[in-house]
C-alpha positions in Angstrom: 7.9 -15.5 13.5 5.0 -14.9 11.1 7.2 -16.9 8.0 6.1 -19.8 6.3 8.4 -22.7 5.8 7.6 -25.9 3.5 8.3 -29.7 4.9 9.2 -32.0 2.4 9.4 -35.9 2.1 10.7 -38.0 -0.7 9.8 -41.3 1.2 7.5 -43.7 -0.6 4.1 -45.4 1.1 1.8 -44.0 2.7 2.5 -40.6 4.8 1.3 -39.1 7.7 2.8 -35.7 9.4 2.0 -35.0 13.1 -0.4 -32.3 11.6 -2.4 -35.0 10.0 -1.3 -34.3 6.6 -1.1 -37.0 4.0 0.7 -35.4 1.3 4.6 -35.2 0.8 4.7 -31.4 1.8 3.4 -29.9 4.4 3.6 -25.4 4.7 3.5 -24.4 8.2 3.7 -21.0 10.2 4.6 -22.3 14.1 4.2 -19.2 16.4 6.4 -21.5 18.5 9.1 -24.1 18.5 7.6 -27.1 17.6 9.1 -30.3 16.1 6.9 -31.7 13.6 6.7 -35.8 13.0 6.6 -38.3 10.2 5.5 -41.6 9.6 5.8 -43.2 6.4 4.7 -46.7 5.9 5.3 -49.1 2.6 4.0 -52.3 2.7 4.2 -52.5 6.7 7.7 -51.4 6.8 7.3 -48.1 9.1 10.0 -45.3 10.1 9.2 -41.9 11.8 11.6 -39.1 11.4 11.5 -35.7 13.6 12.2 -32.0 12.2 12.4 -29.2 14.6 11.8 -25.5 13.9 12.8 -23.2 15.9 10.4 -19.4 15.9 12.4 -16.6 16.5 10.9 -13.4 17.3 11.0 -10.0 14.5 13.4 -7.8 15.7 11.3 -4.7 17.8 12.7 -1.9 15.2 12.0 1.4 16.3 13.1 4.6 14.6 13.9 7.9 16.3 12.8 10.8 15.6 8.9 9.5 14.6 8.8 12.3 12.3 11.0 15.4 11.5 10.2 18.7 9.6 13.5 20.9 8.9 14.4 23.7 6.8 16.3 23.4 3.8 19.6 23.3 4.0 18.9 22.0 7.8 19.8 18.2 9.2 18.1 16.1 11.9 20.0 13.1 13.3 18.0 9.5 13.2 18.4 6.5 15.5 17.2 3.0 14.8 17.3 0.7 17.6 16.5 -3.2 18.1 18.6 -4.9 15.6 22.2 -5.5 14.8 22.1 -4.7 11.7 20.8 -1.5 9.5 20.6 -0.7 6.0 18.7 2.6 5.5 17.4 4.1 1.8 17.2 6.1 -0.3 20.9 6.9 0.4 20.6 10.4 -0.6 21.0 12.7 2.3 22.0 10.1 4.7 25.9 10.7 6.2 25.6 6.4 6.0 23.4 3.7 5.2 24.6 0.9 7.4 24.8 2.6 10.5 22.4 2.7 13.4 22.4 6.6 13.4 23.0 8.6 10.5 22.4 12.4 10.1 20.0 13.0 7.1 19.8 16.3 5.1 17.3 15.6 2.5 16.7 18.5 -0.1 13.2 17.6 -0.5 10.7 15.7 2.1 11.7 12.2 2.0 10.3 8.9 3.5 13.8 6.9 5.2 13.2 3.8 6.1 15.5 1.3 7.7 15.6 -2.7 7.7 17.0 -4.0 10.7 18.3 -7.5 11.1 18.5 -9.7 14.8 19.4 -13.3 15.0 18.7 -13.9 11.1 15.4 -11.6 11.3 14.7 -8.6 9.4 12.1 -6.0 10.3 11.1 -2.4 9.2 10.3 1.1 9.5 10.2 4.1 8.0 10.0 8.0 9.0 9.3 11.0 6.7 11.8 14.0 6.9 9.5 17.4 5.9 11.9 20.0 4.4 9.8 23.3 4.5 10.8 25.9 2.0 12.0 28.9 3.5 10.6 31.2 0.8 9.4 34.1 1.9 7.5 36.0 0.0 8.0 39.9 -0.1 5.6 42.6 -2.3 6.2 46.2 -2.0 3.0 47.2 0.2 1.7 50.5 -1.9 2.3 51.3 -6.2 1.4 54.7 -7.4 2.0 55.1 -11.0 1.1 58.8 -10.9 4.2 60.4 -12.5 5.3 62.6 -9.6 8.3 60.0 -9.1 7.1 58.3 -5.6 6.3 54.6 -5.6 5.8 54.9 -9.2 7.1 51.3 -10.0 5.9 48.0 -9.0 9.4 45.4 -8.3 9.6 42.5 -6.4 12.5 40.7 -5.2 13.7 37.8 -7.2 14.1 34.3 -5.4 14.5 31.3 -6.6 11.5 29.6 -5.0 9.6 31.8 -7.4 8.7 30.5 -10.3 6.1 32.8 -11.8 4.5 36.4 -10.8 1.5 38.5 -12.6 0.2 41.5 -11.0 -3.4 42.9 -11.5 -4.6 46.6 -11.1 -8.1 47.2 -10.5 -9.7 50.8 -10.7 
């Protein structure tokens, strides 16, 4: 459904398709079976031949969950449904790419999206996976550089989802 295919006719004369057409290719888009006709006629001969095409509906993919956020480190399980056939990418952080329901731990937000085929038709969705950072942020909550050996230096804890720090002292 929604495809266009092209009709073609290598028969000499005059031509006429059941869509009115006079040319020796027709491109059609049926939303339903229907079997398209042509007469050709050269120099009073006539013949008529027939070519059904048969419309078969896009596979009704559907993904599962619509949208995830997780930690890092964390997983969330997805589920496709309405085809027969899966192939889900990127393929980093998926447990499979040909199954209906892998279990994705991404490192970094990622859009998944799966193609699904049913009865030679392919459809498609996708679903984005947030992974939050679970830095947390932790500043000592009082500096005194006064000498008398309380609080009189500033530290932070290192992590690794820290990149940079500066400090600023205002009088």
């Amino acid at each position: 459904l929604g495809d266009t295919v092209t009709l073609r006719s290598s028969s000499q004369g005059a031509l006429l398709w059941s869509t009115q057409a006079i040319t020796a290719s027709i491109k059609i888009s049926p939303l339903v079976n229907t079997t398209y006709t042509l007469i050709t006629d050269l120099n009073g001969c006539k013949d008529t031949a027939s070519y059904s095409v048969i419309v078969k509906p896009s596979p009704k993919l559907t993904i599962r969950p619509i949208s995830a956020s997780i930690s890092s480190g964390e997983t969330v399980s997805l589920t496709a449904l309405g085809a027969d056939t899966y192939l889900w990418s990127p393929s980093e952080g998926l447990s499979c790419t040909t199954c209906p329901d892998p279990v994705a731990t991404p490192l970094l937000t990622t859009r998944y999206c799966v193609k699904g085929m049913l009865d030679g038709c392919v459809a498609d969705t996708c679903v984005i996976i947030t992974v939050k950072d679970n830095c947390v942020l932790e500043f000592p909550n009082i500096f005194s550089p006064n000498g008398d050996g309380a609080n009189d230096t500033w530290c932070s804890k290192i992590q690794e989802c820290i990149t940079s720090q500066s400090l600023s002292i205002f009088d």
